[in-house]
C-alpha positions as CSV (number, residue, x, y, z in Angstrom):
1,X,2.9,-24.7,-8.5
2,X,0.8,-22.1,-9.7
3,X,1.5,-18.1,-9.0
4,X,-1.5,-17.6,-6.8
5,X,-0.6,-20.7,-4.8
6,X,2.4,-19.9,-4.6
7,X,1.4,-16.4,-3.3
8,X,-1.2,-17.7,-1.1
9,X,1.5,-20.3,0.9
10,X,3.8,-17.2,1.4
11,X,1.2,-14.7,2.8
12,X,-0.1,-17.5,5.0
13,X,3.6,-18.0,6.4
14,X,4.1,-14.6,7.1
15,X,1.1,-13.8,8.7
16,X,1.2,-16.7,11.1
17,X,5.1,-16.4,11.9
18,X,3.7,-12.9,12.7
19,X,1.3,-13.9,15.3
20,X,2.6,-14.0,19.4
21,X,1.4,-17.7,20.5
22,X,0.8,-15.4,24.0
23,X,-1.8,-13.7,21.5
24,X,-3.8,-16.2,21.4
25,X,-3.0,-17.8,25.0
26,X,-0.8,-20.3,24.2
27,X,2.1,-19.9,27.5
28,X,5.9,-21.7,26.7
29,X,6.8,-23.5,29.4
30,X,10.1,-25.5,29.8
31,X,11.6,-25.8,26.0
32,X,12.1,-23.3,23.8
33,X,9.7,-22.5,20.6
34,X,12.1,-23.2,17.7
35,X,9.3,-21.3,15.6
36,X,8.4,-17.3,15.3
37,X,4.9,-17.0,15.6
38,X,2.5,-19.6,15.6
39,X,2.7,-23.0,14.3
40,X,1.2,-24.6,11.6
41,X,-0.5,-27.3,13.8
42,X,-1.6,-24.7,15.7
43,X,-2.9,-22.9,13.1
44,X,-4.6,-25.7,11.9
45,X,-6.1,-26.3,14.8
46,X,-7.9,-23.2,15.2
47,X,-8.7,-23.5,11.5
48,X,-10.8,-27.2,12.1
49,X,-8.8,-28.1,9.3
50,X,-5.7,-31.0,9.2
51,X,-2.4,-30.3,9.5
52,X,-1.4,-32.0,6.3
53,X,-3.9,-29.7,4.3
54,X,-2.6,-27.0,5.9
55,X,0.6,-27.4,5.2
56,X,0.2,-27.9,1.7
57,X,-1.6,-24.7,1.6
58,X,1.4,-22.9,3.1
59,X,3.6,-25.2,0.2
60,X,1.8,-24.2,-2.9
61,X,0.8,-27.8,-3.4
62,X,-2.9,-27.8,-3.3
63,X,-5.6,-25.3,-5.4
64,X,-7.0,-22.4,-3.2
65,X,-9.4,-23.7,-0.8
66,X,-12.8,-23.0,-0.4
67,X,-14.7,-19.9,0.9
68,X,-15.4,-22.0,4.2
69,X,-11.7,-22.5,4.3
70,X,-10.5,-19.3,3.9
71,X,-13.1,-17.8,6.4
72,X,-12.1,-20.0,8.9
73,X,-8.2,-19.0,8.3
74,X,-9.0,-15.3,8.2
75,X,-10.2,-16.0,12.1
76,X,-7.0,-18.2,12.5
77,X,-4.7,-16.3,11.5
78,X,-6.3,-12.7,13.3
79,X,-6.5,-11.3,10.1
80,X,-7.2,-7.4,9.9
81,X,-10.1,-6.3,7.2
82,X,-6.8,-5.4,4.5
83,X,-5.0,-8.8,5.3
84,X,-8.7,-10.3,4.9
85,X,-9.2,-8.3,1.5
86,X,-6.0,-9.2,0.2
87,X,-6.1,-13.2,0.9
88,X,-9.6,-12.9,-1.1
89,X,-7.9,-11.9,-3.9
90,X,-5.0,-13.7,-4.3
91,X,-7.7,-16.4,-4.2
92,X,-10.0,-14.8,-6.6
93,X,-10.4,-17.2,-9.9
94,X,-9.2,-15.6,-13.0
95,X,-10.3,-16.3,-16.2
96,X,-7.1,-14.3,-17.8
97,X,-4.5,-14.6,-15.7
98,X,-1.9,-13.7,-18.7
99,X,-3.8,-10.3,-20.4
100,X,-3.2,-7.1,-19.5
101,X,-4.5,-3.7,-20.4
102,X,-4.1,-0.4,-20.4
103,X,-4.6,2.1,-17.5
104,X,-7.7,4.1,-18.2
105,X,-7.4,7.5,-18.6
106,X,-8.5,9.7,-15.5
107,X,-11.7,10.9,-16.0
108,X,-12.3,14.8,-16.9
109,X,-14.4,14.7,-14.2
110,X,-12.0,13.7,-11.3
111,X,-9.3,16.2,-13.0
112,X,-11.9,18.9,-12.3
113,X,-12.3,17.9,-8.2
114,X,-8.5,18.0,-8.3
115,X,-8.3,22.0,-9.9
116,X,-11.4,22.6,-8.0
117,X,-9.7,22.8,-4.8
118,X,-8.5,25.8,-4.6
119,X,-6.2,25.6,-1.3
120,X,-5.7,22.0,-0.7
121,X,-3.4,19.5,-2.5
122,X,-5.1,16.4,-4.4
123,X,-3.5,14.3,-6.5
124,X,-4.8,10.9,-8.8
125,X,-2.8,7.6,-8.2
126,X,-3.6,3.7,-9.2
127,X,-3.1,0.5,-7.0
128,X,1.1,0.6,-7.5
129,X,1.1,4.2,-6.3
130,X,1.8,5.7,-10.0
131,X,0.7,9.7,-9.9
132,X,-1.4,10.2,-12.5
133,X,-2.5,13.7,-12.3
134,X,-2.3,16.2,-9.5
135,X,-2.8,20.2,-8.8
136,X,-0.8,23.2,-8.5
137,X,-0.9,22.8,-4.7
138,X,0.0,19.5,-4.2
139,X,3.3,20.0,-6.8
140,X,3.9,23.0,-4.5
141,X,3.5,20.5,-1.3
142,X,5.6,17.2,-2.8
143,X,7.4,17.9,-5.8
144,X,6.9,19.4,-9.2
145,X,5.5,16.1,-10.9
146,X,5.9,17.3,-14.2
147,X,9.5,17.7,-14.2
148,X,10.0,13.8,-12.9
149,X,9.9,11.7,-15.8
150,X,6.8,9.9,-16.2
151,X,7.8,6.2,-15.6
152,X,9.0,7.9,-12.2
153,X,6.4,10.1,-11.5
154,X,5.4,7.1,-8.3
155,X,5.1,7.7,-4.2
156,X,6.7,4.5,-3.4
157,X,9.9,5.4,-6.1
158,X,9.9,8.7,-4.7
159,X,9.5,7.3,-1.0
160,X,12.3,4.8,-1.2
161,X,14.9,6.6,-3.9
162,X,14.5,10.0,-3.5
163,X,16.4,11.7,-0.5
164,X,15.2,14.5,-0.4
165,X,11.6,13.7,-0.9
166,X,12.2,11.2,1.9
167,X,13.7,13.5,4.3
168,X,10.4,15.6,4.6
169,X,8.8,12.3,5.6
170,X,9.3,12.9,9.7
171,X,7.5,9.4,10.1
172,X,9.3,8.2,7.3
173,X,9.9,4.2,8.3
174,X,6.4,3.9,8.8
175,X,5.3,5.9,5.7
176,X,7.4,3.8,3.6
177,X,5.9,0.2,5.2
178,X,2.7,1.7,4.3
179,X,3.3,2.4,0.5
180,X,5.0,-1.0,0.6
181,X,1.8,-2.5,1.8
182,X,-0.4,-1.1,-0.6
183,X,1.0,-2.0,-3.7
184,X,1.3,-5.3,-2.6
185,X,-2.6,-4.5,-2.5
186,X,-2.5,-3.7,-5.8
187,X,-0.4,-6.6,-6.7
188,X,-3.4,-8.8,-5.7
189,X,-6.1,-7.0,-8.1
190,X,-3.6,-7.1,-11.5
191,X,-0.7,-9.7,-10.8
192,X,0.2,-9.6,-14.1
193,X,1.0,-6.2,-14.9
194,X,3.8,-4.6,-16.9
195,X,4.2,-2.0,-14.5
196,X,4.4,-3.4,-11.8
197,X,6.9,-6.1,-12.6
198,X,9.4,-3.1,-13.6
199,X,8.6,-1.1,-10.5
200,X,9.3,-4.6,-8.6
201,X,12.6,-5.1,-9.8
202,X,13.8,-0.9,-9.7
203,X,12.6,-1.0,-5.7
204,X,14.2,-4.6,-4.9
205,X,17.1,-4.0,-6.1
206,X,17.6,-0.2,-5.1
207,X,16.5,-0.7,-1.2
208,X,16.6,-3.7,1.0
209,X,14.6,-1.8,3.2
210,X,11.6,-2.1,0.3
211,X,12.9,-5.5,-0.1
212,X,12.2,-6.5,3.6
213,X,9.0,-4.4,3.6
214,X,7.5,-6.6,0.6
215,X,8.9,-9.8,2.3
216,X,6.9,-9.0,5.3
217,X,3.0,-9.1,3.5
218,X,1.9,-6.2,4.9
219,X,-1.1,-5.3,2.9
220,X,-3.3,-2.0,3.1
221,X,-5.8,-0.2,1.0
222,X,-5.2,3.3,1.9
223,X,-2.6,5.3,2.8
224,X,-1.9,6.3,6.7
225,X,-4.8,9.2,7.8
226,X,-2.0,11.3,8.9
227,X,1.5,12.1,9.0
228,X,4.1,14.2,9.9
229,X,5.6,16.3,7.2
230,X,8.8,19.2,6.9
231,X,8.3,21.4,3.9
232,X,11.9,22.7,3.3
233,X,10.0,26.5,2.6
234,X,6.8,26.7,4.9
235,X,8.3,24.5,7.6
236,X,7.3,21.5,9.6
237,X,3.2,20.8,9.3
238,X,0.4,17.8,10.0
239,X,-0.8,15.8,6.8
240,X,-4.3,14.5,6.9
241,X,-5.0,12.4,3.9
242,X,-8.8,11.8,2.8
243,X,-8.5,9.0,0.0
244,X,-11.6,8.4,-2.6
245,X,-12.7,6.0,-5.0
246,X,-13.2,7.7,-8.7
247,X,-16.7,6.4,-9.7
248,X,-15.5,6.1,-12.9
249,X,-12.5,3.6,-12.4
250,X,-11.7,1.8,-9.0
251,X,-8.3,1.8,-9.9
252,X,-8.1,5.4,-9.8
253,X,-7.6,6.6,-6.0
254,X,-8.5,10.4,-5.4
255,X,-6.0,12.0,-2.4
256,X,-7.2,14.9,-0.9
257,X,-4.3,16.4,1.8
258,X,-5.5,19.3,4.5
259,X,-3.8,20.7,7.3
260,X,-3.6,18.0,10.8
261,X,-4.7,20.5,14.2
262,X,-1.0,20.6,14.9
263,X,0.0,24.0,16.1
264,X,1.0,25.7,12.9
265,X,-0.3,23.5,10.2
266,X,-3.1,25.6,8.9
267,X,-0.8,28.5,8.7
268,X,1.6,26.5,6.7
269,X,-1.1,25.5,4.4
270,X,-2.1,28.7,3.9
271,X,1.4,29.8,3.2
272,X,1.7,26.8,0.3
273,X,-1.6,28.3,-0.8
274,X,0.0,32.2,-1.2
275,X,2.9,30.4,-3.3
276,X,1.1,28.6,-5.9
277,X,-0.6,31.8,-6.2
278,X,2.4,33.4,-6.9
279,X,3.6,31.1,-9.8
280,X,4.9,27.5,-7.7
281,X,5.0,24.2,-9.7
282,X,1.9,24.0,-12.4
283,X,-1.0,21.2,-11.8
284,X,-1.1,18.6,-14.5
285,X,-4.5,18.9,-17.0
């Protein structure tokens, strides 16, 4: 059993134990389904594939199938354009499945977007959700990066272990389920890295709410577009997130946070502005 079989048979699980057979206009009547979600006949089924092959698939005890295949189990299986994204690359041939390397640095360029806004928090973050650089406002917003230790210095971590970052997180179940979701994104693109095995471990064993999060396969590119957010000083405010793609490096993910049209949120902004300018938590060069 190889690891991206093995990865492959448990997002296929998920996703179709996921699935309502009423979804997909399948009624119960008389006995009881003794399955959640879909299955695996039925899957196959609307695959055109066997049930056998299927079911190895789902067992880790066949290679990744073909692109036909896996096509036909993205329209199966209802998957979103994340879920289809994500079961393309934990299918992807690798020809080094064992080397890592080192992060790139961010790129002088993207540090100079980041201090170039002058009154909205931006920040730099890979695939596992690792903060790599950020500005004055965006310390003044979250939390003063540079005093959290660097093999800290993550959302997710921050998200999961940190109460009082968490608490200003008003939509904070689903804000975590999201950050859970996109570095199992990540997790597809570089399996194999240091990092993430260590941030793995730290989060599964600290939270079982991360734990049944990572179970569950949600996957996701981006953060959520908005949120609700309590600053303990400017007070309560509407996130909007814009998230680029550094040219140089597509592991390097640009955040750029501005005021939501909740009543109040500009203000606040405006406020977090006025206290950076007044000597708040220093941006990272």
């Amino acid at each position: 059993m190889t690891q991206e079989a093995q990865r492959l048979g448990e997002f296929l699980r998920a996703r179709r134990e996921a699935i309502s057979p009423e979804t997909i206009g399948i009624v119960s009547v008389g006995r009881r389904r003794r399955v959640r979600g879909l299955r695996r006949e039925e899957v196959a089924q609307r695959a055109n594939i066997s049930t056998e092959y299927y079911t190895r698939l789902e067992q880790a005890r066949v290679p990744p199938p073909s692109p036909s295949v896996l096509a036909a189990l993205v329209d199966a299986l209802l998957l979103d354009p994340d879920e289809e994204l994500y079961l393309y690359e934990i299918t992807r041939p690798r020809q080094s499945p064992n080397v890592t390397f080192p992060p790139p640095p961010v790129p002088a360029r993207a540090i100079r977007l980041i201090e170039d806004l002058a009154t909205l928090p931006a920040l730099v973050f890979n695939p596992f959700m690792h903060v790599l650089a950020w500005n004055a406002q965006a310390a003044e917003l979250f939390v003063d990066f540079a005093a959290v230790p660097a093999a800290e210095r993550n959302l997710a971590r921050l998200m999961y272990m940190d109460p009082e970052f968490r608490e200003r997180f008003v939509d904070w179940p689903e804000i975590a389920r999201a950050c859970t979701a996109i570095i199992r994104m990540g997790a597809a693109r570089h399996p194999d890295d240091p990092g993430l095995a260590v941030l793995l471990e730290e989060l599964l064993q600290h939270d079982e709410g991360f734990a049944h999060h990572w179970e569950a396969q949600g996957v996701a590119r981006r953060p959520r577009s908005r949120n609700s957010y309590l600053h303990p000083v400017v007070g309560p405010m509407m996130l909007d997130w814009q998230i680029l793609t550094s040219a140089d490096s597509p592991d390097h993910l640009i955040a750029v946070v501005s005021p939501g049209d909740a009543t109040g949120s500009a203000d606040a902004f405006r406020r977090l502005a006025e206290r950076c300018r007044h000597g708040g938590p220093g941006s990272q060069i």
